[in-house]
C-alpha positions as a Markdown table, in Angstrom:
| # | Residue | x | y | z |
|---|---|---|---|---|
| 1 | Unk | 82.3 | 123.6 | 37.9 |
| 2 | Unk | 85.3 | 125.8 | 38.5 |
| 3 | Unk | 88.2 | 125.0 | 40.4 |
| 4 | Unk | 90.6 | 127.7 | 41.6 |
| 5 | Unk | 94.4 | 127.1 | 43.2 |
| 6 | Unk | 93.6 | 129.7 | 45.9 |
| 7 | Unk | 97.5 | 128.9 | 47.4 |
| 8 | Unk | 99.6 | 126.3 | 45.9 |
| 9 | Unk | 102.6 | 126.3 | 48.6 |
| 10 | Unk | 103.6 | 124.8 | 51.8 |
| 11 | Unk | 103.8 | 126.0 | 55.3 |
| 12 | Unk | 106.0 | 128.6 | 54.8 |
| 13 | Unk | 104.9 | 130.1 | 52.0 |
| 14 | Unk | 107.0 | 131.4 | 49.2 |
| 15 | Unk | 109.2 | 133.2 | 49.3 |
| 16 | Unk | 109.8 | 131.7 | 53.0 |
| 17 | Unk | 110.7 | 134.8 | 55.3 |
| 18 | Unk | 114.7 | 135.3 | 55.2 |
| 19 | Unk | 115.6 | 133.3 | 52.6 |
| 20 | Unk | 117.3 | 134.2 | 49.4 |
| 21 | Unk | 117.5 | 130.9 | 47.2 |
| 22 | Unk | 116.6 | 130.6 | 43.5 |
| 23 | Unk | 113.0 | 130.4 | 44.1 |
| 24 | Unk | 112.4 | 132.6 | 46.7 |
| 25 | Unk | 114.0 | 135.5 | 44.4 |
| 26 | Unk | 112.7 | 134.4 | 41.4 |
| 27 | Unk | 110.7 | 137.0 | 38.9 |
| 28 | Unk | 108.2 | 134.4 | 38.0 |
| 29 | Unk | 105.0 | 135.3 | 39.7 |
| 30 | Unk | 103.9 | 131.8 | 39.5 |
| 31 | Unk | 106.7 | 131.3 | 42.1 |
| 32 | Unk | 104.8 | 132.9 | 44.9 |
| 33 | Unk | 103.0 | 130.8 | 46.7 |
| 34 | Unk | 100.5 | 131.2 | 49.3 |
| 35 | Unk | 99.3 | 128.4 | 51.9 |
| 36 | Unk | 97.8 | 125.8 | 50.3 |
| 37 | Unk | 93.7 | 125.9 | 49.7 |
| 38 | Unk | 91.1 | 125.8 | 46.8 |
| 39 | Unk | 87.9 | 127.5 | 46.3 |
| 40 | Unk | 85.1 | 125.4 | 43.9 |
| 41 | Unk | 82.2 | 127.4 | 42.0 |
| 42 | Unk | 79.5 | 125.5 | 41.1 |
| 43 | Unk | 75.6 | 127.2 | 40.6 |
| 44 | Unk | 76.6 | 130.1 | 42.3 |
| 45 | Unk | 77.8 | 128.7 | 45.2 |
| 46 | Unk | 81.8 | 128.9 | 46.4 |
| 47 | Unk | 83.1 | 126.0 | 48.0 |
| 48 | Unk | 86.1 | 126.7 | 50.4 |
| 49 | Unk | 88.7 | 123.8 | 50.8 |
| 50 | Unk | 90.7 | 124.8 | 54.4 |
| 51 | Unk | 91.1 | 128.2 | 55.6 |
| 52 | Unk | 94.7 | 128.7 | 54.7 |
| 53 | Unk | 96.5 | 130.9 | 57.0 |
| 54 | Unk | 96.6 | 133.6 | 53.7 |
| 55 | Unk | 92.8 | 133.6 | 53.1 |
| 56 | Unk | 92.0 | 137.0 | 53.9 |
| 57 | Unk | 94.8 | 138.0 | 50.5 |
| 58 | Unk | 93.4 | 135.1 | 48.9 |
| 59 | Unk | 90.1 | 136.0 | 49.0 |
| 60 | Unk | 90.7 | 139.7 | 47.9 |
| 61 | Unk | 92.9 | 138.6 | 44.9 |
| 62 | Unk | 90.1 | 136.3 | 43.7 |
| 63 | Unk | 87.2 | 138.7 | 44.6 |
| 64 | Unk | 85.7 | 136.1 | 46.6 |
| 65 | Unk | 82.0 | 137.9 | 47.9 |
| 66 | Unk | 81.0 | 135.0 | 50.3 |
| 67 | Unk | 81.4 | 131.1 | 51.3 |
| 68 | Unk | 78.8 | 128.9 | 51.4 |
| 69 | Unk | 80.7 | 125.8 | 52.6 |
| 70 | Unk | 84.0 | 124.8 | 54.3 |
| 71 | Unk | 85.8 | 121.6 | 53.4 |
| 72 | Unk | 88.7 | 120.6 | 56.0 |
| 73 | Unk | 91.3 | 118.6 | 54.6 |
| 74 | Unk | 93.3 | 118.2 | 58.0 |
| 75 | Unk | 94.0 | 120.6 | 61.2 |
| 76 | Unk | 97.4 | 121.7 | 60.8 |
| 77 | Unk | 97.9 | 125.3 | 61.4 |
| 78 | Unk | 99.1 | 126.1 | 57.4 |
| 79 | Unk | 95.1 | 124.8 | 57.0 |
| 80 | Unk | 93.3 | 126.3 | 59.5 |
| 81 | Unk | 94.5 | 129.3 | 60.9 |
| 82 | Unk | 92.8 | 131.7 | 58.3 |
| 83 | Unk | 89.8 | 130.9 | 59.9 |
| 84 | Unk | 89.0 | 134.0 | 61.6 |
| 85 | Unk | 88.8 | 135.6 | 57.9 |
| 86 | Unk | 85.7 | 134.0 | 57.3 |
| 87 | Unk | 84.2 | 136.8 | 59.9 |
| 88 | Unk | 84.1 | 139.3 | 57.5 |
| 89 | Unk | 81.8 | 137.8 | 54.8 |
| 90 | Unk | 79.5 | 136.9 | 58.1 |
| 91 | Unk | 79.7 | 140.6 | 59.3 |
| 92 | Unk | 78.1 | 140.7 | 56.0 |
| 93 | Unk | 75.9 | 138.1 | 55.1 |
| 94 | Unk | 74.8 | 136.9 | 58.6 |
| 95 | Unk | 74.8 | 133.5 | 57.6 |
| 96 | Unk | 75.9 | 130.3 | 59.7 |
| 97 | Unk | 78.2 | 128.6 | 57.0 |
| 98 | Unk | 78.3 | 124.5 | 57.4 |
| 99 | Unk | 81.4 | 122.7 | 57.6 |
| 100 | Unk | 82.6 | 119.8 | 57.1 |
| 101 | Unk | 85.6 | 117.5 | 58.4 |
| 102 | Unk | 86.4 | 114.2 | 60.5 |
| 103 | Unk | 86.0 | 114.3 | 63.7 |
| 104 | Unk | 89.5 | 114.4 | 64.5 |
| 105 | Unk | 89.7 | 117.4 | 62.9 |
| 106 | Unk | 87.1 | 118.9 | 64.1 |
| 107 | Unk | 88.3 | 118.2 | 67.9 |
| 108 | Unk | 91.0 | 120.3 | 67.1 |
| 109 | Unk | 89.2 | 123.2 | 65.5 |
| 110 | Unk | 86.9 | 123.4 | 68.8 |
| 111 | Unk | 89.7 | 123.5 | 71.0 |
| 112 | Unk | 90.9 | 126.7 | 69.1 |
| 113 | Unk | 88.6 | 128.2 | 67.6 |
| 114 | Unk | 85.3 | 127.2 | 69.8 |
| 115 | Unk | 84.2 | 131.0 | 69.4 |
| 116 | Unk | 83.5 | 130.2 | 65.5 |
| 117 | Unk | 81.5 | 127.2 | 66.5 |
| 118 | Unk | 79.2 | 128.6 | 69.1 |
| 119 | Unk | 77.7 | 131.1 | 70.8 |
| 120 | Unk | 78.6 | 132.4 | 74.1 |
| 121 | Unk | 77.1 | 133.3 | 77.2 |
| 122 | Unk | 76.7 | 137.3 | 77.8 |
| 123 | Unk | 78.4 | 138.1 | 74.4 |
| 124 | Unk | 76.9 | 139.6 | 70.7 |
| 125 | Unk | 79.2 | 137.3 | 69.0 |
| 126 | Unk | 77.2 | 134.8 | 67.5 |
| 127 | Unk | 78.6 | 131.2 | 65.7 |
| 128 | Unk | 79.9 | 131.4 | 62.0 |
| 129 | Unk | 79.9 | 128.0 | 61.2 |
| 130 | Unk | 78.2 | 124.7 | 62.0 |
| 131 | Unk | 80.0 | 121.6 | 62.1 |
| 132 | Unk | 79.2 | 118.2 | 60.3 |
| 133 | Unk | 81.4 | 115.3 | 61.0 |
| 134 | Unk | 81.6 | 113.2 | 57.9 |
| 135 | Unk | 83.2 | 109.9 | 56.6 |
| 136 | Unk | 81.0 | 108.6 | 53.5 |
| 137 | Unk | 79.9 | 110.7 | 50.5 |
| 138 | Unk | 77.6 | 113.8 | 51.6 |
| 139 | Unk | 75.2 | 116.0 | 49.0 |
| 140 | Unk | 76.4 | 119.2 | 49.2 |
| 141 | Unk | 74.5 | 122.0 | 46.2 |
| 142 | Unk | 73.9 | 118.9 | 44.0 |
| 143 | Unk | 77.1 | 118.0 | 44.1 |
| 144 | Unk | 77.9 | 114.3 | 45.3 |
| 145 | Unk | 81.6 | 115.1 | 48.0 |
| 146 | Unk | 83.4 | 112.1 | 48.7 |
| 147 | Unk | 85.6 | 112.0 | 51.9 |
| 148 | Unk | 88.8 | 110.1 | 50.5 |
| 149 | Unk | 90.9 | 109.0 | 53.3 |
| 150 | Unk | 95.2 | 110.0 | 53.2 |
| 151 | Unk | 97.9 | 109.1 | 55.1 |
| 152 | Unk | 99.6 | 112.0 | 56.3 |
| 153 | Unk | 102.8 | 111.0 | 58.4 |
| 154 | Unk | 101.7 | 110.1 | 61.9 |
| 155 | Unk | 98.2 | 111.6 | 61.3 |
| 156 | Unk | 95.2 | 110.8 | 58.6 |
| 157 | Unk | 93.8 | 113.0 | 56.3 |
| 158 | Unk | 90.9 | 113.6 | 54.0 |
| 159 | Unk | 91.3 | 114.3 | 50.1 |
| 160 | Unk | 87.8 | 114.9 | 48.4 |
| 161 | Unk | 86.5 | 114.1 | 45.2 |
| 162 | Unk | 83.8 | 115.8 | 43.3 |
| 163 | Unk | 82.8 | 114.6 | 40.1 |
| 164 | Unk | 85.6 | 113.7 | 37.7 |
| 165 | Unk | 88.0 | 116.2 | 40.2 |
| 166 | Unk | 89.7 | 115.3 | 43.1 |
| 167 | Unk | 91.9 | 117.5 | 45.6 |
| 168 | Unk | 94.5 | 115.4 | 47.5 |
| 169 | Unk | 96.8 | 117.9 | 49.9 |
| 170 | Unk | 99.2 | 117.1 | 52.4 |
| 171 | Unk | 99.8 | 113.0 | 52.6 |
| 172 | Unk | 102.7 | 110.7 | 51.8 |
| 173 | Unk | 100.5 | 107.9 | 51.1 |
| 174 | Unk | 97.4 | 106.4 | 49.8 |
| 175 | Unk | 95.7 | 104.0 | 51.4 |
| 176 | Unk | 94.8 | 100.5 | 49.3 |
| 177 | Unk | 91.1 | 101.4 | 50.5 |
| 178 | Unk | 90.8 | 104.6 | 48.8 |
| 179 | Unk | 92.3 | 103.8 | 45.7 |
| 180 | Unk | 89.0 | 102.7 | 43.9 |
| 181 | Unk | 87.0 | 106.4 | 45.3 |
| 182 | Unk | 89.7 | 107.4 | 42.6 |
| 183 | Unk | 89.6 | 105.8 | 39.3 |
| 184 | Unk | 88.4 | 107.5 | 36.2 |
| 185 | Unk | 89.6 | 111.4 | 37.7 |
| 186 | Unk | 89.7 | 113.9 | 34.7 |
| 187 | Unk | 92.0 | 116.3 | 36.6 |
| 188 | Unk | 93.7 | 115.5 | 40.3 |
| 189 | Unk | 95.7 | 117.6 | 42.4 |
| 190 | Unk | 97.9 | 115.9 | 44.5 |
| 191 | Unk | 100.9 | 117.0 | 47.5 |
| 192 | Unk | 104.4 | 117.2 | 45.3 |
| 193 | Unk | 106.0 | 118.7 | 47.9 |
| 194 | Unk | 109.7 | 119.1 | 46.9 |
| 195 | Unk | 112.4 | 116.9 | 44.8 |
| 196 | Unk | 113.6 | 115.4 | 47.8 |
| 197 | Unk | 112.0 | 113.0 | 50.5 |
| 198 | Unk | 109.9 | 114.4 | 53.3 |
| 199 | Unk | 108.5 | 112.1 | 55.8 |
| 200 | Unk | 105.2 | 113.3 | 55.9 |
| 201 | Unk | 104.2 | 114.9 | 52.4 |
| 202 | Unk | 104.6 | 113.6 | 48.7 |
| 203 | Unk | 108.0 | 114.7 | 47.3 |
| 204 | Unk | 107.7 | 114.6 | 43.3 |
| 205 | Unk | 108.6 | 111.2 | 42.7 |
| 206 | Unk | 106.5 | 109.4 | 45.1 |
| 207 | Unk | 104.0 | 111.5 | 43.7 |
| 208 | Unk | 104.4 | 110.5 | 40.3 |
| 209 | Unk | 104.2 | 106.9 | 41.7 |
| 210 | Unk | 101.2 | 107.1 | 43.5 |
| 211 | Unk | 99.2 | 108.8 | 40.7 |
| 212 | Unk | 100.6 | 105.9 | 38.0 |
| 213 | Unk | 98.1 | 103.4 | 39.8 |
| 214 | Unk | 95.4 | 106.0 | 39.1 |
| 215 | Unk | 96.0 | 107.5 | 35.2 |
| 216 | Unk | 93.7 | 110.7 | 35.8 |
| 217 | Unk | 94.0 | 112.7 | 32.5 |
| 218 | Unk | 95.5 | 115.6 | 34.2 |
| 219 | Unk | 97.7 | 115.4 | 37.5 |
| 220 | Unk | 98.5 | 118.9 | 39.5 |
| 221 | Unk | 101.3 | 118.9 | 41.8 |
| 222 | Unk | 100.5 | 121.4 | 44.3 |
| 223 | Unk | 101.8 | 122.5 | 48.2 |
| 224 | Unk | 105.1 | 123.1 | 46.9 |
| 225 | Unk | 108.1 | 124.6 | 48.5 |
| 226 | Unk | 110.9 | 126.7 | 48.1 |
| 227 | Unk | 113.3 | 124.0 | 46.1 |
| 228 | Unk | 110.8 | 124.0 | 43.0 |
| 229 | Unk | 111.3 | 126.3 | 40.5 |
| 230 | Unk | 107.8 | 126.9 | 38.5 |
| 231 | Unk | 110.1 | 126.3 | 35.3 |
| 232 | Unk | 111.3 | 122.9 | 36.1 |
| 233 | Unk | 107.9 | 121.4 | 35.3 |
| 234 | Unk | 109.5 | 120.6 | 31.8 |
| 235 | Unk | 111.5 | 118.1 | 34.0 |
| 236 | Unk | 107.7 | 116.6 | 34.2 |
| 237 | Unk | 106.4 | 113.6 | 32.4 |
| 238 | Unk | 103.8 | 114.0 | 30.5 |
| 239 | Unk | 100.5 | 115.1 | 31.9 |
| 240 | Unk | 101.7 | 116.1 | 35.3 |
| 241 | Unk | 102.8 | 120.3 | 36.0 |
| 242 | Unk | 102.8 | 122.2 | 39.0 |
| 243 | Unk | 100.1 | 124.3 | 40.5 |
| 244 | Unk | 100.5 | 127.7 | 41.1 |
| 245 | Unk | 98.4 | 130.5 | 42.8 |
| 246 | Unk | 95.2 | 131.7 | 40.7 |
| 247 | Unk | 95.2 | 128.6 | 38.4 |
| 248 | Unk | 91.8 | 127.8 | 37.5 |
| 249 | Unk | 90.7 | 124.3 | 36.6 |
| 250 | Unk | 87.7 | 124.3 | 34.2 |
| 251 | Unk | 85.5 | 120.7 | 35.0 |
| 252 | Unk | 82.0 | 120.3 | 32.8 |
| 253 | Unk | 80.9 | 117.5 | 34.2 |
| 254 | Unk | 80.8 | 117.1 | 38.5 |
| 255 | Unk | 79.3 | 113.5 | 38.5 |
């Protein structure tokens, strides 16, 4: 199994639009950073987590062909207004592409993008994906998906874990009851948002906290904004470093 950072940064993306700070003018491509998403190859088959609002670039960068699953983390715009991009591999491959998310999620996802879901009356424009609501562990290409349930400020969240991997975006808090669907991780990516506090994300040091309970092998902070310097992962304890865009995570065992 292949894991790749599709976008490693937060809403705004970096740069962010009109600003001129360390980061944002930085030389270091690893410094740019699209929306936050991952894509996971496994027997062929690519795995989208969200549909960043950059998928479209994403996908081209990556030379992504098709999607043969969606995972949706939460339904926050930075997550879920790419979509529309999916169109274009259907215009393609005519396939209906299942998805997957709570049911809060989904709730909002129909309300904005019902034309995805279904097919309407009178119009050529037929549904690109179908919609399971989940909240246990689902088989999904013969790998085992676990739902892990995040506190994200006012709303919930879902991480995922596959195998010895697990993907933990956008939250500020794990929840005693999801702590044992994380034990024994080989590699985890996890919301570091910034050095400072945010009320609603991970900033570095909560991060660091959280994952001490857990002692994966290999810790990935990723959705990171404009005040983090790729560089200043030396500042970094040992076996935690920042994500950036195009990082690829090689896993040979998924369960």
């Amino acid at each position: 199994m292949k894991c790749i950072i599709l976008g490693s940064g937060t809403s705004t993306g970096v740069p962010m639009v009109g600003c001129g700070c360390a980061v944002c003018s930085s030389d270091d491509p690893r410094d740019v950073r699209t929306r936050a998403s991952l894509l996971i190859r496994h027997g062929g088959k690519n795995i989208l987590v969200d549909t960043a609002t950059d998928l479209r670039h994403q996908a081209l960068r990556e030379k992504v062909r098709h999607i043969d699953a969606v995972l949706f983390t939460h339904p926050h715009a930075d997550h879920v207004n790419g979509i529309d991009d999916l169109r274009g591999f259907h215009f393609l491959h005519k396939r209906v592409v299942p998805c997957f998310a709570s049911a809060a999620t989904f709730a909002t996802l129909m309300n904005g993008f019902s034309y995805i879901f279904r097919e309407h009356e009178g119009s050529s424009y037929t549904p690109l994906l179908k919609a399971h609501n989940i909240s246990a562990p689902f088989e999904l290409f013969g790998l085992t998906v676990i739902p892990v349930p995040l506190t994200h400020g006012a709303i919930s969240a879902l991480g995922y874990r596959i195998g010895n991997f697990a993907y933990l975006t956008d939250c500020n808090e794990i929840p005693q009851s999801s702590l044992p669907l994380l034990w024994g991780l080989e590699i985890l990516v996890i919301d570091g948002l910034r050095w400072n506090p945010h009320p609603s994300h991970f900033n570095i040091e909560t991060a660091i906290a959280a994952v001490s309970r857990l002692r994966p092998g290999r810790t990935i902070l990723t959705h990171l904004s404009h005040d983090v310097l790729y560089s200043d992962g030396v500042r970094l304890p040992s076996g935690f470093e920042f994500a950036y865009d195009g990082m690829e995570l090689e896993l040979e065992d998924t369960d």
